[in-house]
BAVEX-400613 format. One line per 8 residues: number of its first residue (from 1); their letters; for each residue y, z, x of C-alpha. Coordinates in Angstrom, 3 decimals, always signed. Last residue first. Example, Ala and Ser with C-alpha at 12.3 -4.5 7.8 and 13.67 -1.06 7.14 Angstrom:
! residues 2
2> SA> -1.060 +7.140 +13.670; -4.500 +7.800 +12.300
! end
This chain:
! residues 458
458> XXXXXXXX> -3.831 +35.401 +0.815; -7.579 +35.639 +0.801; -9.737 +32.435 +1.096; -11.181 +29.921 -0.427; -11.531 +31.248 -3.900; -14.979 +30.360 -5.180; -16.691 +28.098 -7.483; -14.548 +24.969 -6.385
450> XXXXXXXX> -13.443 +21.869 -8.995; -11.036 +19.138 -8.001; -9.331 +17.640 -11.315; -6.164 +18.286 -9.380; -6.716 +15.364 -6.927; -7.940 +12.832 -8.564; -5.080 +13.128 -11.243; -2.683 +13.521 -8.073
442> XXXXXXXX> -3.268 +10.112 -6.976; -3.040 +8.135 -9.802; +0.309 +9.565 -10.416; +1.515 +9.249 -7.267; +0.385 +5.326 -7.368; +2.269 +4.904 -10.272; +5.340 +6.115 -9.067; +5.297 +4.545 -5.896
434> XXXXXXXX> +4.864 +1.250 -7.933; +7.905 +2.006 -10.055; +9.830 +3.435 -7.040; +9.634 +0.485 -4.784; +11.459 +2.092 -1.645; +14.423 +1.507 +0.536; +17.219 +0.891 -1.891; +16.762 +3.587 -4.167
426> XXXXXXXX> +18.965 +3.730 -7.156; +22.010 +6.065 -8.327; +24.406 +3.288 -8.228; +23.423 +2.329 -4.779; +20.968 +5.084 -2.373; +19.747 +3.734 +1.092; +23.298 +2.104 +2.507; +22.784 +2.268 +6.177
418> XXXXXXXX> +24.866 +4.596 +8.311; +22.534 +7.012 +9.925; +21.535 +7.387 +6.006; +24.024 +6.592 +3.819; +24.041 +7.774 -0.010; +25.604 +6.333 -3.336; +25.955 +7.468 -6.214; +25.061 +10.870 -6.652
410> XXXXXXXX> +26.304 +12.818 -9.539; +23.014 +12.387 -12.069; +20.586 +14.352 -9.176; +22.533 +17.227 -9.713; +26.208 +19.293 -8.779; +27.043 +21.967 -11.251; +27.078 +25.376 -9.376; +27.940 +24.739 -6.507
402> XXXXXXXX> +29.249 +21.384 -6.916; +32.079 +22.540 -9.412; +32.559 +25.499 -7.908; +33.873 +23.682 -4.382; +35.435 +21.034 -6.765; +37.926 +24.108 -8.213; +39.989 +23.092 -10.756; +38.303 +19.565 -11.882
394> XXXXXXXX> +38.284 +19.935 -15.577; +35.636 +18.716 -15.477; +32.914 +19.161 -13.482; +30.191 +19.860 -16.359; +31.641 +16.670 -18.413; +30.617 +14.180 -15.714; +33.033 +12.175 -13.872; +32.221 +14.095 -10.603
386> XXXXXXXX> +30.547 +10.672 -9.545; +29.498 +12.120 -5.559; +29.159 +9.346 -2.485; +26.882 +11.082 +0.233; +26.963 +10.675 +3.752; +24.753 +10.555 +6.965; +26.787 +8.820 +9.190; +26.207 +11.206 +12.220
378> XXXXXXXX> +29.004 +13.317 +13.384; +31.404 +11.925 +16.202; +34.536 +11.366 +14.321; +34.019 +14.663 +11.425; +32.459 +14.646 +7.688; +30.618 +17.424 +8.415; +26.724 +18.201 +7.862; +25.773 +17.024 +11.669
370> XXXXXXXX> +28.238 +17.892 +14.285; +26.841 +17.190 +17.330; +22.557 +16.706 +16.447; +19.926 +18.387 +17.691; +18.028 +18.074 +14.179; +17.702 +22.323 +14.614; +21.541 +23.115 +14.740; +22.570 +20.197 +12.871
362> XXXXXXXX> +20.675 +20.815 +9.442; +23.395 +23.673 +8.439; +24.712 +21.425 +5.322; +23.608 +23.394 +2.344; +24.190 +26.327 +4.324; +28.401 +25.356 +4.608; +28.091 +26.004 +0.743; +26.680 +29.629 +0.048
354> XXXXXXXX> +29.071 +31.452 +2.451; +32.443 +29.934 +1.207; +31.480 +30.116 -1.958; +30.491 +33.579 -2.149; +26.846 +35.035 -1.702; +28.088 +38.252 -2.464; +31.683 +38.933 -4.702; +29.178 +39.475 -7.951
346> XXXXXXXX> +27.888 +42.696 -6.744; +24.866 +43.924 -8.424; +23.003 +43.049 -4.728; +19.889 +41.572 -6.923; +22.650 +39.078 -9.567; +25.213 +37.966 -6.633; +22.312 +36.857 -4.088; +19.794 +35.695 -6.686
338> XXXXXXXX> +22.935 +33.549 -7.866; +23.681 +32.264 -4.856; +20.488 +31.602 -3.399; +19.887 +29.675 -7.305; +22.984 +27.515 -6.351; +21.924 +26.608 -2.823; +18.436 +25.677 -3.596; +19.555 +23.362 -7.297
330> XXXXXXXX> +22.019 +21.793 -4.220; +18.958 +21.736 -2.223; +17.118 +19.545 -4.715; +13.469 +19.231 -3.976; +12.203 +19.699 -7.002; +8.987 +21.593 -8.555; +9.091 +24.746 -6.693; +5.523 +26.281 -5.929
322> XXXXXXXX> +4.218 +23.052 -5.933; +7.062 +21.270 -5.097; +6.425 +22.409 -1.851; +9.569 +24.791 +0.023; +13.209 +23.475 -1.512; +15.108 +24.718 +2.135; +18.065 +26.546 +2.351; +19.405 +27.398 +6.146
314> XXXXXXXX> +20.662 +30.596 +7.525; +21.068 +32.011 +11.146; +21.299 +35.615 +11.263; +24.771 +37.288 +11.574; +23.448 +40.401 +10.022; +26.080 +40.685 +6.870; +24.907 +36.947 +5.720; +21.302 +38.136 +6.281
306> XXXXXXXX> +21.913 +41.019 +3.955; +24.110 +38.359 +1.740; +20.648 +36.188 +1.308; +18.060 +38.492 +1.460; +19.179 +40.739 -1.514; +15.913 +40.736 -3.627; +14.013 +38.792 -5.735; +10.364 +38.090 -7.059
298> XXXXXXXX> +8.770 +36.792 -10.403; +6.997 +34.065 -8.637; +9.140 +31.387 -9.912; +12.263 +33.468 -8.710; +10.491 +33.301 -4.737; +9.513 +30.161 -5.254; +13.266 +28.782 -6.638; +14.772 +31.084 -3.420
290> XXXXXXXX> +13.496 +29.032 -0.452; +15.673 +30.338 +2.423; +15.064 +28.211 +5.991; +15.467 +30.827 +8.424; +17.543 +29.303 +11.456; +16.484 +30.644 +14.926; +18.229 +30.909 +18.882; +17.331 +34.591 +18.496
282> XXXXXXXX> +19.949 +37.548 +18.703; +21.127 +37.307 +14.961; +16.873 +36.832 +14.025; +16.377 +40.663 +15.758; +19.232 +42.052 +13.833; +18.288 +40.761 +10.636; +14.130 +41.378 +11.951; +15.608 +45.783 +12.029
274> XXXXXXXX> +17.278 +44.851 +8.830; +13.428 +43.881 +7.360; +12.827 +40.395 +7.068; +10.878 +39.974 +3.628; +12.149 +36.571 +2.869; +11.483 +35.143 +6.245; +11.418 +32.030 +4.197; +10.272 +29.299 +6.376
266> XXXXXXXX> +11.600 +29.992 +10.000; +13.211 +27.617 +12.036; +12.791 +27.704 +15.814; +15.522 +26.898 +18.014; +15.291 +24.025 +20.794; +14.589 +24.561 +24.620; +15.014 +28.059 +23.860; +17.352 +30.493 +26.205
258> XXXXXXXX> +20.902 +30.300 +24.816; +19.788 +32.339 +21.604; +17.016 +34.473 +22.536; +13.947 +33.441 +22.094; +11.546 +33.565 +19.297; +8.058 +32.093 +19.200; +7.687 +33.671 +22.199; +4.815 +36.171 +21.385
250> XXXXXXXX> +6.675 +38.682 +21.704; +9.451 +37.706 +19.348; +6.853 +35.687 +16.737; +5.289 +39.451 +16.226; +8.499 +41.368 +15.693; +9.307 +38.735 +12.906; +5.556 +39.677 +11.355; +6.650 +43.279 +11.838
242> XXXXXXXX> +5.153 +45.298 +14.515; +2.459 +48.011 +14.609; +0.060 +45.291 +15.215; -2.315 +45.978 +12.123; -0.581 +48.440 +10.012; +3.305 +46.918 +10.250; +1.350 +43.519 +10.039; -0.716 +44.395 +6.935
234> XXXXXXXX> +2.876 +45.584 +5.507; +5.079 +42.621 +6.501; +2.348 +40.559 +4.743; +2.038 +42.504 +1.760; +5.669 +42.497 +1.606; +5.670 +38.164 +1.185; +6.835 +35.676 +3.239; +7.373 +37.502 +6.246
226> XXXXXXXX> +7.434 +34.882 +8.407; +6.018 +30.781 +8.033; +6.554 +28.671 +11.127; +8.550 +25.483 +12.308; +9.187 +25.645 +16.427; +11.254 +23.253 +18.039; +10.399 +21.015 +21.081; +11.074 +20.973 +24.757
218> XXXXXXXX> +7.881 +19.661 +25.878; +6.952 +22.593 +28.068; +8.436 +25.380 +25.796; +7.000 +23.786 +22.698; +3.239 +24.145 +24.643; +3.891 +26.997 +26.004; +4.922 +28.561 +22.244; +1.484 +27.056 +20.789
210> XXXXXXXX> -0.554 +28.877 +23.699; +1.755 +32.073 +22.925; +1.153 +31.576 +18.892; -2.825 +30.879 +19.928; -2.919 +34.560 +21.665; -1.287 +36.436 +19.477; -3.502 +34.960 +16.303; -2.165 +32.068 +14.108
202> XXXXXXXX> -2.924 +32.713 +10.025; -1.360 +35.896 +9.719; +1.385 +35.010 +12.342; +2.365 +31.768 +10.231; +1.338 +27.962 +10.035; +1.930 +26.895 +14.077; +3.735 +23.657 +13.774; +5.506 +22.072 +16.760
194> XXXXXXXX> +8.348 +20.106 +15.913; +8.877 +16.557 +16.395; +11.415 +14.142 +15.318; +12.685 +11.290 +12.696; +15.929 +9.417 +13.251; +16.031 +8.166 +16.535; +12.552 +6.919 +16.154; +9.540 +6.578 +18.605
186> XXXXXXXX> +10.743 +8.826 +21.108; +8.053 +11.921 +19.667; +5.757 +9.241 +18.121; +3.065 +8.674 +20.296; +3.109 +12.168 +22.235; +3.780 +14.017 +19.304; +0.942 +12.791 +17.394; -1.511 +13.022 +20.001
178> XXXXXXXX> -0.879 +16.366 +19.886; -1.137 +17.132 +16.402; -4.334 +15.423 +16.751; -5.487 +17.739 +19.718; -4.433 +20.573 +17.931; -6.395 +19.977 +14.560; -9.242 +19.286 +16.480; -8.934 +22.504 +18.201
170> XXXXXXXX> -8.837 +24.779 +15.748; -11.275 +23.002 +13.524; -13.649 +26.282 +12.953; -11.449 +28.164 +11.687; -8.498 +30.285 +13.208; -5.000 +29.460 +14.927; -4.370 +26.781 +11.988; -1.673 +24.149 +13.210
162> XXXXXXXX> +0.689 +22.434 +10.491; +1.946 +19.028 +12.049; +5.784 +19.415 +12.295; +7.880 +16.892 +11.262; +11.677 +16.723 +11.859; +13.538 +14.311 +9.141; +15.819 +11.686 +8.441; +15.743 +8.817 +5.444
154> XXXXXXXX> +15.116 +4.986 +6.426; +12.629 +5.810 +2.916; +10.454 +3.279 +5.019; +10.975 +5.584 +8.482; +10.268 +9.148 +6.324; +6.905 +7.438 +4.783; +5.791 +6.133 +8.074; +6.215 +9.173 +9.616
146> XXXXXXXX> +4.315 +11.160 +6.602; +1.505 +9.033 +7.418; +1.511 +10.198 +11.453; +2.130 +13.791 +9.674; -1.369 +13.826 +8.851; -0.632 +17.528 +6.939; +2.216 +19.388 +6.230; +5.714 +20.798 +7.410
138> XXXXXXXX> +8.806 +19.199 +6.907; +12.076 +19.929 +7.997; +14.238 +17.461 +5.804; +17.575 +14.798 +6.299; +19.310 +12.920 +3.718; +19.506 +15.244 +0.522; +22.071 +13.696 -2.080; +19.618 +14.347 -5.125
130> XXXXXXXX> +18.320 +10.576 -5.127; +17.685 +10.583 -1.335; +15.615 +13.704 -2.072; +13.553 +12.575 -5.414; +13.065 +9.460 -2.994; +11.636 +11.431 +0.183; +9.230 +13.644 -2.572; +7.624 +10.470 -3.815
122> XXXXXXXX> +7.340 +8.601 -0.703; +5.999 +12.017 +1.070; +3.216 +11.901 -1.559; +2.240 +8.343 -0.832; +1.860 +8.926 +3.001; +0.409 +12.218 +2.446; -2.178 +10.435 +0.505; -2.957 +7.956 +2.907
114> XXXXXXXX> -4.018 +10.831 +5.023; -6.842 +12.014 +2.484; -6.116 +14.866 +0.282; -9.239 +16.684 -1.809; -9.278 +20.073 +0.067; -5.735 +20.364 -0.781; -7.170 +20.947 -4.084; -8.831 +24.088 -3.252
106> XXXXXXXX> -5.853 +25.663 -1.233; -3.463 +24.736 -4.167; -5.447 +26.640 -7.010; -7.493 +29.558 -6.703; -7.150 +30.642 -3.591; -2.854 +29.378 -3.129; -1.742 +30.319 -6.717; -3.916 +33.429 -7.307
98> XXXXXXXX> -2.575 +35.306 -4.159; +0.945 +34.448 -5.489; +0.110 +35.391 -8.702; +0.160 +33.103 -11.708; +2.678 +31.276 -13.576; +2.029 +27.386 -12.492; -0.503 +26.167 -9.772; -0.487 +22.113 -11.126
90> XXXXXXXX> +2.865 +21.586 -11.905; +3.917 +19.358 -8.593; +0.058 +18.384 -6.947; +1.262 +15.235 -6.222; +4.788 +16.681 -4.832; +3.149 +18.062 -2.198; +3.312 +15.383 +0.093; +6.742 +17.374 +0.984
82> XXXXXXXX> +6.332 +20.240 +2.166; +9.619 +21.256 +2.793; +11.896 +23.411 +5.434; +15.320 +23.057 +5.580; +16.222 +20.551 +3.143; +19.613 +19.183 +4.586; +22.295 +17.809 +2.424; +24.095 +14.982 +3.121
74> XXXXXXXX> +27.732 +15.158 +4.215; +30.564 +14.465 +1.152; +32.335 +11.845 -0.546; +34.389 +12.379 -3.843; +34.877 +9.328 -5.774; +38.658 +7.701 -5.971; +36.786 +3.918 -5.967; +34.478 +4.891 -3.198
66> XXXXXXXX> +35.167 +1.452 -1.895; +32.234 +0.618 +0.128; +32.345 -1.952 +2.811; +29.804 -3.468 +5.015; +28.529 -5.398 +1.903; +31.529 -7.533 +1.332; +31.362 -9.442 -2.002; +29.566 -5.760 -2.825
58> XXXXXXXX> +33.281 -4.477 -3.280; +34.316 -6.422 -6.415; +31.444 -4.004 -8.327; +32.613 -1.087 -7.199; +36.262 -1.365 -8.131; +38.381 -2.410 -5.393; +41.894 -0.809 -3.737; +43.876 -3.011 -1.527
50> XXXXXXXX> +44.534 -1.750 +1.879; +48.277 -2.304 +2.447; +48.819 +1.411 +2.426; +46.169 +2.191 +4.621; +44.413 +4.845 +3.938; +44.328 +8.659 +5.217; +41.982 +9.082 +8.397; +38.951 +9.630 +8.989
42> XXXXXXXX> +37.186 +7.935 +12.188; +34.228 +6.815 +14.316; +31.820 +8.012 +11.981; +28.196 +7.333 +13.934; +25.720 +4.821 +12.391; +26.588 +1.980 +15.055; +30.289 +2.381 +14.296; +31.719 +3.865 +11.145
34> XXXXXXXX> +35.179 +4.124 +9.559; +35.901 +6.697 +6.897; +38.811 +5.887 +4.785; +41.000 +8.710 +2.947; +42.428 +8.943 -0.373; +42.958 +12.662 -0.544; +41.816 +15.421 +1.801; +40.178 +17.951 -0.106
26> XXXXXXXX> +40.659 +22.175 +1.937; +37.852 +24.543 +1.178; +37.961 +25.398 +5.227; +34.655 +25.255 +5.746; +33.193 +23.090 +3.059; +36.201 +20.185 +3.852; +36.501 +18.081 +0.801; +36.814 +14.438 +0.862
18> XXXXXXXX> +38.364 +12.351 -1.872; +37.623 +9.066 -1.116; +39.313 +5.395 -1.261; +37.707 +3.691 +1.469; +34.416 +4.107 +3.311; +33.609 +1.915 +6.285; +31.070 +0.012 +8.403; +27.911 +0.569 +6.437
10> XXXXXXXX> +24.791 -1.514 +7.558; +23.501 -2.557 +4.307; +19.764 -2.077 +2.769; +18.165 -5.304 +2.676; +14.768 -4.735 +2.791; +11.712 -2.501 +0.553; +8.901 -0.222 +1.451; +6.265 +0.236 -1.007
2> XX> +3.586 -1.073 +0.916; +0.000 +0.000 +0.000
! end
């Protein structure tokens, strides 16, 4: 299967824009955006003898988008995903954590082939293009298919191949994950490598330092599961006498900030006690908060403004959309906000101007200057909003606005490293009738797996 598509544009400018600055909360007015070789070479105010075109006039010159008085903004960065596992989206739903994974997900994982991932990170790469999110940490399976996904979506991403420290394929799973890197670690300028390790529960001491070396050595990033849940942090406390977060520190997962050859992102961390707040501010880390699961799963707490008030480094991600059903980071951003406001009874936490810059914190781990501003130097990665819709009007305070009212139905277009991937709320890149099709095919197979037994314990 082939899904992929041609003829995106190579974006040379952006006229006629309202662009608002998430760090400052300052909208600069009618501005142009020039581009060169995917990088934004400048913003600046318009001409005044620049002729303003509608939308439609504008695709006489392809190069050229006239944002015809739109808002344009970075893309959003989904900080840690698993995204192949949108075929098995509704499939695990109200249940128990520990019920969710044995008796559901774990099982019919056993049922993908790699050509599934491939199809699966189509679907979820689309929904993200479509929602304004241009660049994702993603952690799965046959990442060699999700590669191929993430380069025909011409969408960014870091992939790490998830490594098991226990079981019987330890080092099967390593050597492919290896191979992997080493074909396809300068392959693309757009997609990179992390290494994977799945979580301290599931990674012994002595396979997190091996997996560590190996990062160290090859100066890659780290992507790992912490402290997802308080039975974890508890088993840990009892086991190790350390937390899980305590655990990545001496093992080397964690460095301190200034030392790592790239920083380590950590899914969730959700049950990082202050003592792990203070250890994560010293680190060269960005957790990736996933607050949908932890609401969907009847659990929430104060993480967000108690890492705020630590310093720690903070990114949202969507997690699988089997535990979270989209992949929408500005649906991430608004429900950390909320969660943050509504479990520390204090609606001044989580505020604006903390909640927004997150959904645009990708640069840190993707390597790149400047990434998630609209800045000369930054990458091209931009998003063209419609905030013509009754829910942002009447326009007082945009920052609000797309906190707390920005979907899927506001994007219009989107650049990718800047080529024109998203039109008039369509995909460019990818067929996304026969994608869905396939998807749907796909995941029928899959969740009609049956097992006897749990597979394991949570």
């Amino acid at each position: 299967m082939n899904n992929a598509l041609t003829g995106q544009s190579q974006i040379t400018e952006i006229r006629n824009v309202f662009v608002p600055d998430f760090f400052d909360f300052s909208v600069a007015e009618n501005m142009t955006v020039k581009i060169n070789d995917g990088i934004i070479e400048s913003v600046a105010p318009a001409e005044e003898d620049v002729p303003k075109r509608s939308l439609e006039t504008d695709r006489d010159d392809p190069g050229v988008i006239d944002g015809g008085g739109m808002v344009l903004i970075p893309g959003m960065t989904n900080m840690h995903a698993h995204t192949a596992m949108t075929l098995l989206r509704g499939s695990a739903e109200d249940c128990k954590p520990v019920d969710w994974f044995n008796k559901h997900i774990w099982i019919y994982e056993q049922g993908l082939i790699p050509d599934d991932i491939y199809v699966g990170t189509l679907l979820g790469g689309a929904e993200m293009l479509l929602n304004g999110v241009t660049a994702v940490a993603d952690h799965y399976f046959a990442m060699d298919r999700a590669w191929r996904a993430y380069d025909e979506l011409g969408m960014r991403a870091d992939l790490s191949w998830a490594l098991f420290g226990m079981g019987d394929a330890v080092e099967q799973n390593l050597q492919a994950a290896l191979d992997f890197n080493a074909e396809y670690m300068s392959k693309s300028s757009r997609i990179g490598i992390s290494m994977g390790p799945h979580s301290p529960y599931l990674c012994p001491d002595d396979f997190l330092k091996r997996i560590a070396g190996i990062a160290g050595r090859d100066g890659l990033k780290m992507h790992i599961h912490v402290a997802e849940d308080a039975r974890q942090v508890e088993i840990s406390m009892k086991e190790y006498g350390k937390t899980p977060i305590e655990v990545l520190r001496d093992t080397g997962v964690l460095s301190l900030r200034g030392e790592a050859a790239a920083p380590t992102i950590l899914a969730h961390a959700f049950y990082a006690t202050d003592s792990d707040f203070k250890i994560m501010a010293e680190s060269d880390c960005i957790a990736a908060h996933c607050p949908k699961t932890y609401l969907r799963g009847g659990d929430s707490h104060d993480f967000l403004p108690r890492g705020l008030a630590a310093g720690a480094g903070l990114g949202l991600g969507s997690d699988g959309p089997a535990s979270n059903s989209t992949m929408n980071i500005a649906e991430a951003a608004r429900l950390a906000a909320l969660m943050g406001k509504s479990s520390s009874g204090n609606g001044e936490k989580a505020a604006l101007a903390q909640v927004l810059p997150l959904m645009f914190s990708g640069g840190k781990v993707l390597g790149l200057p400047n990434y998630g501003s609209v800045v000369p130097g930054a990458p091209a990665d931009l998003v063209i909003l419609d905030l013509s819709t009754p829910e942002m009007f009447p326009g007082t305070n945009i920052f609000a606005d797309i906190l707390y009212g920005l979907d899927g139905r506001n994007v219009h277009s989107v650049v990718v490293d800047g080529r024109l991937v998203v039109r008039d709320s369509k995909l460019l890149t990818v067929d996304y009738r026969a994608l869905r099709d396939e998807a749907r095919t796909i995941a029928s197979r899959l969740i009609s797996t049956e097992a006897d037994a749990p597979m394991q314990e949570y």
